[in-house]
C-alpha positions as CSV (number, residue, x, y, z in Angstrom):
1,X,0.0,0.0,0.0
2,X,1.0,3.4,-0.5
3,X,2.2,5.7,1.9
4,X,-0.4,8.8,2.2
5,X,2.2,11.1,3.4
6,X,4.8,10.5,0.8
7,X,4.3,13.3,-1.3
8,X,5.6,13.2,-5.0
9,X,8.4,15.6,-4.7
10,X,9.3,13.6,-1.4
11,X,12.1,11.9,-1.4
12,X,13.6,8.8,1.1
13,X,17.4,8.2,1.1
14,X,18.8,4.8,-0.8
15,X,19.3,2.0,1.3
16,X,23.2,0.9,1.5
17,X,24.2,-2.3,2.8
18,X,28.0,-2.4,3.4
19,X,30.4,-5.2,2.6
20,X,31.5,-6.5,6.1
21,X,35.1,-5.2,5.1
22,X,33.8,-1.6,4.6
23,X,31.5,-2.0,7.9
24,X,34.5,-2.6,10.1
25,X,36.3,0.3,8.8
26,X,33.3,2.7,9.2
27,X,32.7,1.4,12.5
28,X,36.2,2.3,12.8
29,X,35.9,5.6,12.0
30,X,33.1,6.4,13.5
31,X,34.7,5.5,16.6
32,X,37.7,7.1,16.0
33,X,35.4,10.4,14.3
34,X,38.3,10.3,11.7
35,X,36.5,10.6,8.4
36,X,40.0,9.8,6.6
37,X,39.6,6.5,8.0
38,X,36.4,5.8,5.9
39,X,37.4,3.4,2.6
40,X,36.1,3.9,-0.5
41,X,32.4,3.2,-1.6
42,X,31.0,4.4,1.8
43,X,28.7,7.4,1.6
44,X,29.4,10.2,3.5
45,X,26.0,10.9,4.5
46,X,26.2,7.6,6.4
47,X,28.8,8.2,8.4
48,X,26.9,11.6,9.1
49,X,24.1,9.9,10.3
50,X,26.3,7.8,12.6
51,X,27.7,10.6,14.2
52,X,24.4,11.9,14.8
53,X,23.1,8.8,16.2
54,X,25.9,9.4,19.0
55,X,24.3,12.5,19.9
56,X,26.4,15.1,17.8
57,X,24.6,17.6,15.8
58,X,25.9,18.9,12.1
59,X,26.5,22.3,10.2
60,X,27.4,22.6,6.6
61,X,29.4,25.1,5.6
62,X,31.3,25.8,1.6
63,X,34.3,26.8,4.0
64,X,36.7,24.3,5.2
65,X,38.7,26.5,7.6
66,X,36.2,28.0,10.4
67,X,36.9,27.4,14.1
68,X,33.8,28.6,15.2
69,X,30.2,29.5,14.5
70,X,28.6,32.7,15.3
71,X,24.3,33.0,15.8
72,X,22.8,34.8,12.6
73,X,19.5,35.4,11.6
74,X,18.8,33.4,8.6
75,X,16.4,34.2,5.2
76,X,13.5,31.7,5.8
77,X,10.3,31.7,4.1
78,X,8.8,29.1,5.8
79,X,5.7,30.1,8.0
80,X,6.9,29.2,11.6
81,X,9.1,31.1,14.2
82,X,11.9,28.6,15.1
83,X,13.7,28.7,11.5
84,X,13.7,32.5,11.7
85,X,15.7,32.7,15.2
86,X,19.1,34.4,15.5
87,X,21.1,31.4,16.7
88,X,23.6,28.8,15.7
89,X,21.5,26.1,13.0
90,X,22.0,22.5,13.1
91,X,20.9,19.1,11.9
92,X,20.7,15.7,13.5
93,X,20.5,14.2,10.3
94,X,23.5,14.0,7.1
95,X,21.8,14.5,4.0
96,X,20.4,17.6,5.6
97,X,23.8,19.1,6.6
98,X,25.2,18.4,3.5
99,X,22.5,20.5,1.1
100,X,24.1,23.4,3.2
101,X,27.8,21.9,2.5
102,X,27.5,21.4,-1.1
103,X,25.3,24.5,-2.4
104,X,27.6,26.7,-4.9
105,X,26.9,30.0,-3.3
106,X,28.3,31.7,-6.0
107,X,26.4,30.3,-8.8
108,X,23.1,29.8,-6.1
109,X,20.9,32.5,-5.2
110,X,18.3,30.6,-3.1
111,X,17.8,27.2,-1.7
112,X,14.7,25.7,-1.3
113,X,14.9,22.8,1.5
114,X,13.3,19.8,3.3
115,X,13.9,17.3,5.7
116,X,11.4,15.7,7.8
117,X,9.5,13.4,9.1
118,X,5.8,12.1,9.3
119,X,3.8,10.9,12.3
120,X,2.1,7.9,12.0
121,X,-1.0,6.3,13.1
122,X,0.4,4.3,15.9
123,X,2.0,7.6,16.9
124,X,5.8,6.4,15.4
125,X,7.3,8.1,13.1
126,X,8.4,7.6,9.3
127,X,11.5,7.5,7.7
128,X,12.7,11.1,6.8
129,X,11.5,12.8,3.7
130,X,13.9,14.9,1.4
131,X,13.3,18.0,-1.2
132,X,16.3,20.0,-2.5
133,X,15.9,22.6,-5.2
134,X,18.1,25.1,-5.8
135,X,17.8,28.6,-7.9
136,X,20.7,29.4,-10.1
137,X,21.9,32.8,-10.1
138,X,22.3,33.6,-13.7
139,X,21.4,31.2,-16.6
140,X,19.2,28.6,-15.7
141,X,20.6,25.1,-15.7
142,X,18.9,22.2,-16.4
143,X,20.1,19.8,-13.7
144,X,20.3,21.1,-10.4
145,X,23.2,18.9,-9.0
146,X,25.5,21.5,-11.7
147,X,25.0,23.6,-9.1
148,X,26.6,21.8,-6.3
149,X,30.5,21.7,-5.4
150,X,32.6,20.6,-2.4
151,X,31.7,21.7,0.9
152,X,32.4,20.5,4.4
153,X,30.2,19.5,7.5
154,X,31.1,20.2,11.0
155,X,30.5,18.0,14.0
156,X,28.9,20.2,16.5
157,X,28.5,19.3,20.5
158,X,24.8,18.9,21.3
159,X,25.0,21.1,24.5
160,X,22.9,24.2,24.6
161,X,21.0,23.7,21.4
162,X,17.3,23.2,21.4
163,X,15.5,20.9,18.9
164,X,12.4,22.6,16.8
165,X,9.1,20.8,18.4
166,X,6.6,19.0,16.4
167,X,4.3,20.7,14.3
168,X,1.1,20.3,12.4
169,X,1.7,21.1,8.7
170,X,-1.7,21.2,7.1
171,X,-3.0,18.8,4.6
172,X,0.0,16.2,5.9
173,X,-0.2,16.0,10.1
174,X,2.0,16.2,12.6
175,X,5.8,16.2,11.2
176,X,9.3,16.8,13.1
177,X,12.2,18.0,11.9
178,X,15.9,17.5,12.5
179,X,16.1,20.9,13.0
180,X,18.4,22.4,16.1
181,X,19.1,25.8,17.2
182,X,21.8,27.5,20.1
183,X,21.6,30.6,20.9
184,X,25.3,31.0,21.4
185,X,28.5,30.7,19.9
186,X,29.3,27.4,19.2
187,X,32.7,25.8,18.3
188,X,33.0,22.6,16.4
189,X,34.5,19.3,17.0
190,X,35.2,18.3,13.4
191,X,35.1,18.8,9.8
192,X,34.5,16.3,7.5
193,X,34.8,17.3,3.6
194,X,31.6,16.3,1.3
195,X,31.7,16.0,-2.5
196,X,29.0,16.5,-4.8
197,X,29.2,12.7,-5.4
198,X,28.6,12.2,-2.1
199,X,24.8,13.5,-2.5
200,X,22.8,10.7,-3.4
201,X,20.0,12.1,-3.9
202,X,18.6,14.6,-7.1
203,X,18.4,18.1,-7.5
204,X,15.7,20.5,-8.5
205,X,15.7,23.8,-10.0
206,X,13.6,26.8,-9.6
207,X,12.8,30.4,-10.3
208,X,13.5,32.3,-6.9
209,X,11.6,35.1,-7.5
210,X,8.1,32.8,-8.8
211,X,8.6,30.9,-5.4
212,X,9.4,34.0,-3.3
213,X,5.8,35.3,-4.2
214,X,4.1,31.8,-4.4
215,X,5.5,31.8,-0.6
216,X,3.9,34.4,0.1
217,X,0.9,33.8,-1.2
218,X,0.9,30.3,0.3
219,X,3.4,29.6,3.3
220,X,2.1,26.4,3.6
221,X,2.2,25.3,0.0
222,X,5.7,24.3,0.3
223,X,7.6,23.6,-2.2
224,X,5.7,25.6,-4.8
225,X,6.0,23.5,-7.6
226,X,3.2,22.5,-10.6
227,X,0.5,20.8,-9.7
228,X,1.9,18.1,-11.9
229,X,4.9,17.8,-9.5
């Protein structure tokens, strides 16, 4: 059966079994939170994850070299309060962290974002749901992931940071996201460089002024695409 709440411009990240040799050395690194430890074929985003299942949050940055983050107020067109608080942003989830990583700020005027998840019947929750679309600045492209280049994610301590509660988002129900905030500086504990192979997941385009006023219009009609989409 299908899942109601899986929306078409929804998307789930791939499954990866790793070979037992590749498993020991990412449980390796993971241990050791050496990402040059990691052998080849395992996905970056994984060993993300894993370092989020240990309790450490994640901030992508295009900049390799930062020691510490400062709280900004970020652009946010979505309708609630938390994403628009001047604080220190971060993820408990890898795909998430790495949109921000991997964006080309200098051929990218505006990201358009998503991950969450769903609550079901029984009260649990899904598994989380993707969208990444980005608007070029210039000539339009016509795949999205042209607009992507290397980036780095940080490994951030969990203390002080606050997670955004459940919401309801209407026409879809209850959803969380893995979506942190501190309001205080915040300095990292590790930086693990992303490629745009690394992203296994596809990449929209879109016109950032045709959103900007669908937003407006609509805050809850996220991600403004066709009808068709």
């Amino acid at each position: 059966m299908a899942d109601a709440s899986l929306r078409p411009w929804m998307l789930e990240a791939p499954r990866v079994k790793l070979p037992e040799a590749a498993a020991q050395a990412f449980q390796a690194a993971l241990m050791a939170r050496e990402p040059g430890l990691l052998p080849e074929g395992v996905p970056r985003w994984i060993f993300l994850d894993g370092l989020a299942r240990q309790g450490f949050l994640l901030h992508g940055s295009a900049r390799g070299d930062l020691t510490g983050f400062e709280p900004r107020t970020p652009h946010d067109l979505s309708p609630d309060e938390f994403s628009k608080r001047t604080g220190v942003f971060a993820a408990s989830d890898g795909l998430w962290a790495m949109m921000y990583a991997l964006r080309d700020r200098s051929r990218v005027a505006r990201m358009l974002n998503m991950a969450l998840q769903v609550q079901e019947a029984g009260g649990g929750w899904s598994s989380m749901r993707y969208f990444l679309s980005l608007a070029p600045r210039g000539p339009a492209v016509t795949d999205g992931r042209d607009l992507l280049s290397p980036g780095f994610v940080y490994v951030l301590p969990p203390e002080g940071f606050e997670q955004m509660p459940p919401y309801g988002w209407p026409g879809l129900g209850t959803v969380r996201e893995p979506h942190w905030v501190s309001p205080n500086p915040v300095r990292p504990r590790l930086c693990v460089p992303v490629m745009p192979g690394d992203f296994p997941l596809p990449v929209r385009t879109h016109d950032a002024a045709r959103v900007d006023a669908l937003a407006r219009l609509d805050p809850w009609g996220f991600p403004w695409l066709d009808p068709s989409d």
